[in-house]
C-alpha positions as CSV (number, residue, x, y, z in Angstrom):
1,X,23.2,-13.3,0.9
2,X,21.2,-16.5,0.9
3,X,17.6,-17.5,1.9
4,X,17.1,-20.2,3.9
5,X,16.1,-21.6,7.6
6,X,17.3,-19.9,11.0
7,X,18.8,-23.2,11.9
8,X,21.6,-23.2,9.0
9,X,23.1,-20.3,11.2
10,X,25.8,-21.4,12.9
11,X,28.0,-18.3,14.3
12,X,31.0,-19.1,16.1
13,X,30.3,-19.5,20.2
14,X,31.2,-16.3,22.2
15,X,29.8,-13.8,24.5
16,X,26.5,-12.6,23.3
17,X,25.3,-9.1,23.7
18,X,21.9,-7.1,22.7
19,X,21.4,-4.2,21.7
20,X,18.4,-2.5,23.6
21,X,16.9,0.6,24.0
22,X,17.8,3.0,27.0
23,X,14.9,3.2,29.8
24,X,14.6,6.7,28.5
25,X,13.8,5.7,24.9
26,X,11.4,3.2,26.3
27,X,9.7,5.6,28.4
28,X,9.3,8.4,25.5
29,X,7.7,5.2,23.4
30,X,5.6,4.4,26.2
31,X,4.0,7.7,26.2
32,X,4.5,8.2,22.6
33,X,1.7,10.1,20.8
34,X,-1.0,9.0,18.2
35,X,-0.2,9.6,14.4
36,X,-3.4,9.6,12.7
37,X,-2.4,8.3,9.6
38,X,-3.4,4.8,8.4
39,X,-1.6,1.7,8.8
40,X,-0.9,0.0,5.2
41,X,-3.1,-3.0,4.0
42,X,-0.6,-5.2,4.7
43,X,-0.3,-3.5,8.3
44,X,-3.7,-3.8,9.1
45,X,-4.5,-7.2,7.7
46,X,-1.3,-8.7,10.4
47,X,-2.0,-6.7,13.0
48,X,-5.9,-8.1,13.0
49,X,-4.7,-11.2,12.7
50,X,-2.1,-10.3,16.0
51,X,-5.0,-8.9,17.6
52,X,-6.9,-12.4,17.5
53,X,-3.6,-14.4,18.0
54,X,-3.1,-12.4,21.2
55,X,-7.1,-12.6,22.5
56,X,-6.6,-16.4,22.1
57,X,-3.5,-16.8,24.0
58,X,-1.5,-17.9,20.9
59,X,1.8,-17.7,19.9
60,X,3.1,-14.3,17.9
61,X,5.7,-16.3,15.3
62,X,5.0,-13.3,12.5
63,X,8.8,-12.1,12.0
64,X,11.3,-12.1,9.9
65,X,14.7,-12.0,10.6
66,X,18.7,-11.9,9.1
67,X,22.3,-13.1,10.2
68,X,25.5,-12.3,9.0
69,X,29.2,-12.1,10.5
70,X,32.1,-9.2,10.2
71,X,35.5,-8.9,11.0
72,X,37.4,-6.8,13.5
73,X,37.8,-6.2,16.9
74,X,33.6,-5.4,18.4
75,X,32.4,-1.9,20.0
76,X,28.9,-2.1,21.5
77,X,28.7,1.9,21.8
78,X,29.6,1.9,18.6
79,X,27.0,-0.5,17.2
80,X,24.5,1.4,19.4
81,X,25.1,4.4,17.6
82,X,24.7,3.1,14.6
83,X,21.3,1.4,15.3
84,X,20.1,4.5,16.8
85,X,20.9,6.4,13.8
86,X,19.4,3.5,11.5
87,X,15.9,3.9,13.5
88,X,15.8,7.5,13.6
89,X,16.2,7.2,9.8
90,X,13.4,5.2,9.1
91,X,10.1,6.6,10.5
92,X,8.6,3.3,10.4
93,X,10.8,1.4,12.9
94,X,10.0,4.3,15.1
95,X,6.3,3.0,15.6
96,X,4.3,0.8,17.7
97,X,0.6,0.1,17.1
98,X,-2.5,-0.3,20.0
99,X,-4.7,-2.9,19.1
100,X,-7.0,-3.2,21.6
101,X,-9.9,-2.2,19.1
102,X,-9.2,-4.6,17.0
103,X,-10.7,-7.4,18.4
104,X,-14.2,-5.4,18.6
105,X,-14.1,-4.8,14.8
106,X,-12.3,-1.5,15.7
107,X,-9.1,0.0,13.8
108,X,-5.7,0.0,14.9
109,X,-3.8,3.3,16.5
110,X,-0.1,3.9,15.7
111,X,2.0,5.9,18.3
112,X,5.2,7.2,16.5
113,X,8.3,7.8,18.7
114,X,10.5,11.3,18.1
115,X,13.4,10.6,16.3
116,X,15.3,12.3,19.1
117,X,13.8,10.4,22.2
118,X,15.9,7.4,20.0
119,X,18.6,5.8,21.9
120,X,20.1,2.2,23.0
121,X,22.7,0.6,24.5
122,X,24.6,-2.9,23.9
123,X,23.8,-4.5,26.8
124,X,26.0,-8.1,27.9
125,X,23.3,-11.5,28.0
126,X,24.8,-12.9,31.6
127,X,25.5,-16.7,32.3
128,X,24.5,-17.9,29.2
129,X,25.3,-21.6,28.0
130,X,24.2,-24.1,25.7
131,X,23.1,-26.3,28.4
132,X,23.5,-30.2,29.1
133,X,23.7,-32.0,25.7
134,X,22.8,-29.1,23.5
135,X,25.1,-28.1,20.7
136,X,26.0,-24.6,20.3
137,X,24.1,-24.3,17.2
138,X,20.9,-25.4,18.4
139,X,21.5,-23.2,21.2
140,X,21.4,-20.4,19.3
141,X,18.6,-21.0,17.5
142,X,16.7,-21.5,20.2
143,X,18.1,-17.9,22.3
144,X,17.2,-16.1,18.5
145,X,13.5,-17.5,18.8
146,X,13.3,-16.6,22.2
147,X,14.7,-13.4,21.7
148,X,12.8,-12.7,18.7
149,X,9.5,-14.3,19.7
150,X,9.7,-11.6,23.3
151,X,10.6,-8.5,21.1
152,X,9.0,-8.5,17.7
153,X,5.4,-7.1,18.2
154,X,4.0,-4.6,16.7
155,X,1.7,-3.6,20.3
156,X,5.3,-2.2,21.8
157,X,8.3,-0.8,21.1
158,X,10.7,-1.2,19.8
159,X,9.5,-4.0,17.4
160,X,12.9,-5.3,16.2
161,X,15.5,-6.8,18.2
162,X,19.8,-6.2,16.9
163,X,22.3,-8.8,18.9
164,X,25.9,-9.9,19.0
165,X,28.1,-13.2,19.4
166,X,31.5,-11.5,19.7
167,X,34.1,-14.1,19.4
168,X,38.3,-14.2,18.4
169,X,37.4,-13.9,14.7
170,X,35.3,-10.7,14.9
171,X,31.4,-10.5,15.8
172,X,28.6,-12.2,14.0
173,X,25.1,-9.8,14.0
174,X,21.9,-11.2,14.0
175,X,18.6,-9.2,13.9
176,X,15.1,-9.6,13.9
177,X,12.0,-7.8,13.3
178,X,7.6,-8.0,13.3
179,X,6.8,-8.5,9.8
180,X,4.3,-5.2,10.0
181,X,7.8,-3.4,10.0
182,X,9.6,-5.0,7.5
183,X,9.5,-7.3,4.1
184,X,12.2,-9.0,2.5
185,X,13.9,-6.6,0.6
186,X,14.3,-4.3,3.9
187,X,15.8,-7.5,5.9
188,X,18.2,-8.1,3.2
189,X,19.5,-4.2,3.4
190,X,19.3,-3.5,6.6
191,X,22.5,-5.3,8.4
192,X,24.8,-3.7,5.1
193,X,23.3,-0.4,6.5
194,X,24.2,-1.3,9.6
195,X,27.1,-2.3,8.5
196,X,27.7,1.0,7.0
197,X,26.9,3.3,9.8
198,X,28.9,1.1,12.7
199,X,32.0,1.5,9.9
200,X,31.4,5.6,10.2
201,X,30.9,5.4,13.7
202,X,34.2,3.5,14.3
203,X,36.0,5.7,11.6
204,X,34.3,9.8,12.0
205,X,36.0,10.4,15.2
206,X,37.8,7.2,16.0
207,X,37.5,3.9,17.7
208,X,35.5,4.3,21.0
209,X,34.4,8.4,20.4
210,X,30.7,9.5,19.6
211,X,30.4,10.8,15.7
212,X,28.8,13.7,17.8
213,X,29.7,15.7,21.2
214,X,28.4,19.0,22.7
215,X,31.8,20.0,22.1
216,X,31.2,19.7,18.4
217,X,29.0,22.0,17.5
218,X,24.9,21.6,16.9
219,X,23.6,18.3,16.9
220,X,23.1,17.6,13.4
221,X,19.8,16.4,12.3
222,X,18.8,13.0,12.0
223,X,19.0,11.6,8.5
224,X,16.0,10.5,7.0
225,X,14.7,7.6,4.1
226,X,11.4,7.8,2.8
227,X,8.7,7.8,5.1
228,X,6.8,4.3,5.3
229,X,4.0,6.1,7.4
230,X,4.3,8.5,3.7
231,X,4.0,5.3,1.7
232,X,0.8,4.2,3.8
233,X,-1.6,6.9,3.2
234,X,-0.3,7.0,-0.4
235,X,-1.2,3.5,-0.9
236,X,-4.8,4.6,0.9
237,X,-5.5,7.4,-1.1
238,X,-4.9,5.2,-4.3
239,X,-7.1,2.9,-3.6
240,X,-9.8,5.3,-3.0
241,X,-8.8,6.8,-6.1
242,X,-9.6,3.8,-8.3
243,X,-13.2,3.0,-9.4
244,X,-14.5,-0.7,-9.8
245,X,-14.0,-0.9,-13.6
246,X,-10.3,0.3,-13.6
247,X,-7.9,-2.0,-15.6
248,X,-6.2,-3.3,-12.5
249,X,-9.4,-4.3,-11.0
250,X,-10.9,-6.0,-13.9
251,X,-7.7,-8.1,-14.6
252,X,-8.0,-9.5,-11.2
253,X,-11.3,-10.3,-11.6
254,X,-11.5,-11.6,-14.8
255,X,-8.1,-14.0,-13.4
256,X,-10.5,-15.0,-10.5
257,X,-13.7,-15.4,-12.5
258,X,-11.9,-17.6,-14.8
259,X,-10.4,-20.4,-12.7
260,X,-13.6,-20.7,-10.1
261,X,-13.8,-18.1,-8.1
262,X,-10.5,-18.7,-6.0
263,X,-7.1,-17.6,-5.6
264,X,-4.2,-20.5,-6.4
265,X,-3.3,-23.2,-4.0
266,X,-0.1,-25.5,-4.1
267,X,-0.8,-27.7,-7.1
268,X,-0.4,-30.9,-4.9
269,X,-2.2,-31.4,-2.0
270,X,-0.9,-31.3,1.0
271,X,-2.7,-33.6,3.1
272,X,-4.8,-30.7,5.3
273,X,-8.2,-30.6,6.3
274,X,-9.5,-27.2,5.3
275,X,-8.5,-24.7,7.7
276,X,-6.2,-26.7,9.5
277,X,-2.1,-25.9,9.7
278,X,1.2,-27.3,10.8
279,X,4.2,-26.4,11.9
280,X,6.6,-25.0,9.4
281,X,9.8,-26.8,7.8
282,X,11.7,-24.7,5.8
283,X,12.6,-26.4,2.4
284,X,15.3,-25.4,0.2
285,X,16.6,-26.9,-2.9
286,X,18.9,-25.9,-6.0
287,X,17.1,-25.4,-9.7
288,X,20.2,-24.5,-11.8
289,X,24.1,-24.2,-10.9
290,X,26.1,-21.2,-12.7
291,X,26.5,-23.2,-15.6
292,X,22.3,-23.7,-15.6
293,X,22.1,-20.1,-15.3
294,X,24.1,-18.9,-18.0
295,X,21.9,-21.3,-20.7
296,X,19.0,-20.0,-19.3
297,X,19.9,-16.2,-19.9
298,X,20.6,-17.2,-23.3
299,X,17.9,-18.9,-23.9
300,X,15.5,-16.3,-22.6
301,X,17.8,-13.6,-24.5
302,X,17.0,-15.7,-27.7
303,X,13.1,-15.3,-27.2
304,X,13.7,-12.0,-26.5
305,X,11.9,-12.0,-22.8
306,X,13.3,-11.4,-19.2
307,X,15.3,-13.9,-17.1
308,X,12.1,-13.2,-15.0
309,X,9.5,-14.5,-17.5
310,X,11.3,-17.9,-17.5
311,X,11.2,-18.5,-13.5
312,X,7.3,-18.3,-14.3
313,X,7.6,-20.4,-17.0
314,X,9.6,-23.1,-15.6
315,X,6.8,-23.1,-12.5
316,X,3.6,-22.7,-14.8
317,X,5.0,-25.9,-16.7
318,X,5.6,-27.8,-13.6
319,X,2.1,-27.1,-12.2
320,X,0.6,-27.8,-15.4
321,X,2.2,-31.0,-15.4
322,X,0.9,-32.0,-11.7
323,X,-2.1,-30.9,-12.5
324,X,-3.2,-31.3,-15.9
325,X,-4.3,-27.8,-16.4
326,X,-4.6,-25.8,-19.4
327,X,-3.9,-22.7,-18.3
328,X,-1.7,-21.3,-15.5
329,X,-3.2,-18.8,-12.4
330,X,-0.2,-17.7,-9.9
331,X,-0.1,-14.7,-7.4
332,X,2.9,-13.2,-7.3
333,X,4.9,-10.7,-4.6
334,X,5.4,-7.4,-6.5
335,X,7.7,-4.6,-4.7
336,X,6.1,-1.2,-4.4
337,X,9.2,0.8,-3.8
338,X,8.8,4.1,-5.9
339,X,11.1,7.1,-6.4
340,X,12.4,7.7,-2.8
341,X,11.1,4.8,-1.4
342,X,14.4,2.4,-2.8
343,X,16.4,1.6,0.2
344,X,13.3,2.6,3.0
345,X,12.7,-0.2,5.8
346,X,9.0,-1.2,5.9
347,X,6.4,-3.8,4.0
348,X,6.4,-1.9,0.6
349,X,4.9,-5.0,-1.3
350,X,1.9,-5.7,-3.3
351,X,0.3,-8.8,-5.1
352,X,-0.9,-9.4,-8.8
353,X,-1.8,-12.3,-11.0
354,X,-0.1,-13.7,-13.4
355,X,-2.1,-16.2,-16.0
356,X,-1.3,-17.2,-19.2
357,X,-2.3,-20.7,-21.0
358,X,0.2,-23.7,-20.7
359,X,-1.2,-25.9,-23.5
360,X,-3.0,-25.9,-26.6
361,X,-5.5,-27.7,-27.6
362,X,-4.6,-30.4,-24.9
363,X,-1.5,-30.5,-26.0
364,X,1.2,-29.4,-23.2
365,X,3.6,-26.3,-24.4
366,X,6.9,-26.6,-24.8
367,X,9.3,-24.2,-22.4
368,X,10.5,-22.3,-25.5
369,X,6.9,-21.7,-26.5
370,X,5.6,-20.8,-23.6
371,X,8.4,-17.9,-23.0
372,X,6.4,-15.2,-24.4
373,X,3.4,-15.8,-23.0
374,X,4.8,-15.8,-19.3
375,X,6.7,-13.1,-19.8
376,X,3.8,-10.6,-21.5
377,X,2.1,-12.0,-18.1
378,X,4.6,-11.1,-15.7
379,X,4.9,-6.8,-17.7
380,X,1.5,-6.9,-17.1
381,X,1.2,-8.1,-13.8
382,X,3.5,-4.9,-12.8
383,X,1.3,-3.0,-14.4
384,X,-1.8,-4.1,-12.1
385,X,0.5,-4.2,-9.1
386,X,0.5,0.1,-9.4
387,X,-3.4,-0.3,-8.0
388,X,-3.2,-1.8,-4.2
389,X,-4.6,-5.4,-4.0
390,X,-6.9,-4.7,-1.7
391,X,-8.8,-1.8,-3.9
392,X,-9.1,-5.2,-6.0
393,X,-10.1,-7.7,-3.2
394,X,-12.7,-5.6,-2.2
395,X,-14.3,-5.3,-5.6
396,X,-14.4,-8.9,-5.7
397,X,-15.9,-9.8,-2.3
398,X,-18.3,-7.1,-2.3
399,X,-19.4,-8.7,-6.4
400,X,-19.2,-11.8,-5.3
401,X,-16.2,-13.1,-7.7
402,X,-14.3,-14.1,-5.2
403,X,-14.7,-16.7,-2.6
404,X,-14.0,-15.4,0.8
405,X,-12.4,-19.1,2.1
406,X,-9.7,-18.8,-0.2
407,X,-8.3,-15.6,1.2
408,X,-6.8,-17.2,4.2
409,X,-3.9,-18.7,2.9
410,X,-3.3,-18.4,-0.9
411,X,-0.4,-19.0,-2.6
412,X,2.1,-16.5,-3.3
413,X,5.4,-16.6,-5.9
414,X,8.4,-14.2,-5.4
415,X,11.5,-14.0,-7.5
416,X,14.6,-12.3,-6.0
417,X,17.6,-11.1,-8.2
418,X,20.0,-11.1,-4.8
419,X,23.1,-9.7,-7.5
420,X,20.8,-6.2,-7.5
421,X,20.7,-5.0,-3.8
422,X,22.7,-1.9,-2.8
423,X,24.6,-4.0,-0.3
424,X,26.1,-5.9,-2.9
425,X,29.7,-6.5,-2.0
426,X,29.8,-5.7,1.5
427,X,30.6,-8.4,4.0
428,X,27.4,-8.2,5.6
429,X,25.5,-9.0,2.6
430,X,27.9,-11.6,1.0
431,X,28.0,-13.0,4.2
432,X,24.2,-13.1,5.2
433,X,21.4,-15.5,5.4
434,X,17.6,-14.2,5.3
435,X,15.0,-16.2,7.4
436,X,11.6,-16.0,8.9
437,X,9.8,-17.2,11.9
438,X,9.2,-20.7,11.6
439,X,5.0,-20.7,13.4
440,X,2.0,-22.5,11.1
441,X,1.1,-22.6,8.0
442,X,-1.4,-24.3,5.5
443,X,0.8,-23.6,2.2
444,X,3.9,-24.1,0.5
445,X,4.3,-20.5,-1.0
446,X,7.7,-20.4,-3.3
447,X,10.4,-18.0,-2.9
448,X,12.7,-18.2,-6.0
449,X,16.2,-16.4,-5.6
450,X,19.3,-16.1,-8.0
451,X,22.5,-14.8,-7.3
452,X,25.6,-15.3,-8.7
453,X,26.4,-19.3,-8.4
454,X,22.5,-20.6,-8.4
455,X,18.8,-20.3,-9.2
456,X,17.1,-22.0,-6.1
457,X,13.7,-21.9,-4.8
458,X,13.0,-21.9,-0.6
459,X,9.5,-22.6,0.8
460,X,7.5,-22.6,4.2
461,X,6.0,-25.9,4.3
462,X,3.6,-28.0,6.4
463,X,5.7,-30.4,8.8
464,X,3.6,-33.1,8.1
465,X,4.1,-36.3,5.9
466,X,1.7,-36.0,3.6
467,X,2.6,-32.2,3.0
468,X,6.1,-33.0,2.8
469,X,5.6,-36.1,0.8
470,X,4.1,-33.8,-1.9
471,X,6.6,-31.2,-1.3
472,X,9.3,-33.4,-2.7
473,X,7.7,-34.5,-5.4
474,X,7.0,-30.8,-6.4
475,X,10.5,-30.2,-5.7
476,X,11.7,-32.9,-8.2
477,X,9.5,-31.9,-10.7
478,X,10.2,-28.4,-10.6
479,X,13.8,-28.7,-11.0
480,X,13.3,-31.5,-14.1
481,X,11.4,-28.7,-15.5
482,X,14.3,-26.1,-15.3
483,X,17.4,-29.3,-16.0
484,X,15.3,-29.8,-19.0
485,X,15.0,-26.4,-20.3
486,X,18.7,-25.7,-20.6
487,X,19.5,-29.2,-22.1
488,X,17.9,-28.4,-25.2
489,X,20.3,-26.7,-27.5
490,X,19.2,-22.5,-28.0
491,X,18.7,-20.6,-31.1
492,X,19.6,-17.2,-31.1
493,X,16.9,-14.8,-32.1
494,X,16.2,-11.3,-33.3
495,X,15.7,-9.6,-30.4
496,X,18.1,-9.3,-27.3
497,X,16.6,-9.9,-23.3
498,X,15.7,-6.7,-22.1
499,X,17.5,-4.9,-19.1
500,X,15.9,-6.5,-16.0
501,X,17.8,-4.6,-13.1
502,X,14.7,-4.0,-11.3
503,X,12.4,-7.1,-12.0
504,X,13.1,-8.7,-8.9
505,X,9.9,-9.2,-7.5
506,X,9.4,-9.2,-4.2
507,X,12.4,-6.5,-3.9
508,X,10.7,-4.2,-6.3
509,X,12.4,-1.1,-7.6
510,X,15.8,-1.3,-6.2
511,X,17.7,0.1,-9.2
């Protein structure tokens, strides 16, 4: 699995088919009724910001999406099963919200489909061509936005949209989904679970039969993950929970307080008026090659931290550099996937700081020296991420600490172990790549990934040339930051790296 822009996808060409659901599932969704449980924070904050989108005739770009290509002959019925068994696992894909009140101030309402109104069918996409001068590959990317940008909004279901291009070689999948559904540990399982349950539907009975028939015996009962709608009022009643002065709360606001009041920004600037936005350009760029990443697990070994406290290392150094700071503020993407909660599809994330200084009396750190420092900041970053960011957020507005203007676009850090996800070793997920709607943006947040031939780092970034000007000299930087690191020779010390199977941070807890 890689991360990385829609564009790079290039399945072979070949009759393309989606996967929809039947007019009966559509009508049961339609008339679906109210579950009066919560949205998550995360929910509510997007589908606000949908709300407005929508009341202002904008354009909905807010998904998320994933690609990947397997062999053997195709079966649509098969493939239909298995999505319908995928979504009546996961409670979350089975909802739609109306958010109507939103735009008076008002909450939103979710509807949640029964599990057994569930059903679709592969359906064939007629007449379709590139057109006159337009490459296959750009034609595809253009049918996926299409696609994507018609079906993946949380105001009707279903909110996701599965398709084929079935070809001589086999069939590549590509699916999409609203980002109030989904994060980016559930895009990169959910085409290996896919995977998974088209294999059993091909296999149970044989090629072309249901895993099921009246003939059977009962229907069994649909099998189930854990809950996202559970997850939400969790996360609610936590926040409630937690008074002002808890420890969570304070260390945000003492991480705010100290560096002006704000959350981070890109340490360059990108050449934006405040408020204003561009169109996104997916940058991606190699920090360290197999060989890169084997020093730096020894080296971080020798200090004693986790592979993880040296990604925040390497970037604190580089901002520091750029911008002369002595100490380093970063928000960073924090999975919230408890017992249960591992291989469930939905946004189970949440945000905490990290800070930690980069200098000493003006004099800049060295990588080594710095090592402990980022990685006692990223253990107890985790521990503030158990309190929901917004219990924290709204301590801070309501005292003042924070400044309101800064809230619309901060800057957010994720680091992604890709070797640690269950679908490790099955072609979907060798075979995948993991990419988002490419709408506006004001940022150039950074999404660090390893896996098992590189550390690289992917970002959303203005399409404009001053943005992207600054963008590659950040880029450059950065990766001089991590070349230098491993260059210098490492000394071996007294205590060993400690097991980080689940410090992947924006995937959370995925064992």
């Amino acid at each position: 699995m890689i991360l990385g822009a829609m564009g790079t996808w290039a399945p072979r060409p070949g009759q393309v088919l989606h996967v929809r659901p039947t007019t009966e599932a559509l009508a049961a969704a339609a008339s679906a009724p109210v579950d009066p449980g919560p949205p998550s924070f995360l929910q509510g904050d997007h589908l606000r910001a949908y709300a407005a989108r929508r009341a202002s005739g904008g354009r909905h770009r807010a998904w998320t999406g994933t690609a990947t290509h397997l062999d053997g002959a195709f079966d649509g019925a098969a493939l239909a099963r298995a999505l319908t068994r995928l979504v009546r696992r996961h409670e979350g894909l089975r909802t739609w919200f109306d958010v109507d009140a939103c735009t008076d101030g008002g909450e939103p309402v979710r509807h949640l489909v029964a599990a057994d109104a569930v059903g679709f069918a592969a359906v064939e996409v007629p007449a379709l061509s590139p057109g006159p001068g337009l490459p296959w590959g750009e034609w595809v990317t253009t049918h996926l936005n299409a696609t994507f940008d018609a079906a993946c909004r949380p105001d009707t279901w279903a909110p996701f949209a599965l398709g084929a291009v079935v070809h001589d070689e086999g069939f590549s999948l590509f699916w999409g989904c609203d980002h109030a559904f989904t994060d980016g540990a559930s895009q990169l399982m959910v085409l290996s679970e896919i995977e998974e349950l088209y294999a059993e539907e091909l296999d149970v009975r044989g090629a072309g039969e249901p895993r099921w028939s009246s003939l059977s015996g009962p229907e069994p009962a649909p099998e189930t993950a854990g809950s996202f709608l559970v997850h939400a009022r969790a996360e609610h009643a936590l926040a409630a929970a937690t008074p002002p002065d808890a420890p969570e709360i304070q260390a945000w606001s003492e991480a705010v307080t100290a560096h002006d009041g704000r959350l981070p920004s890109f340490a360059l600037d990108l050449g934006l008026a405040p408020g204003e936005t561009a169109p996104v350009r997916i940058r991606s760029a190699t920090l360290l090659d197999a060989a890169g990443l084997a020093r730096l697990d020894e080296l971080a070994a020798a200090r004693g931290v986790r592979f993880t406290g040296a990604v925040f290392a390497g970037i604190a150094l580089t901002d520091a550099r750029l911008t002369g700071a002595a100490d380093w503020f970063g928000v960073t993407v924090v999975g919230s996937r408890g017992p249960g909660f591992e291989t469930s599809q939905g946004w189970l994330c949440n945000f905490a700081p990290v800070t930690f200084p980069v200098a000493d009396g003006g004099v800049p750190a060295s990588f080594t020296d710095v090592l402990p420092a980022a990685d006692a900041a990223f253990r107890q970053a985790r521990k503030v991420a158990r309190v929901p960011v917004h219990a924290a957020l709204g301590v801070m507005l309501a005292g003042g600490v924070l400044d309101p203007a800064s809230l619309g676009s901060p800057q957010l850090i994720s680091y992604l172990d890709l070797r640690r996800f269950p679908g490790v070793g099955r072609p979907a997920y060798d075979r995948g790549l993991h990419f988002t709607g490419e709408g506006r943006t004001a940022n150039a947040s950074l999404w660090v990934n390893r896996d098992h031939e590189r550390l690289y780092v992917v970002t959303q970034t203005p399409d404009a040339p001053a943005a992207q000007a600054a963008v590659d000299r950040y880029i450059a930087e950065l990766t001089a930051t991590f070349e230098a690191a491993v260059a210098v020779p490492v000394t071996v010390g007294t205590e060993a790296a400690p097991d980080e199977r689940l410090e992947a941070t924006g995937a959370g807890r995925l064992g």
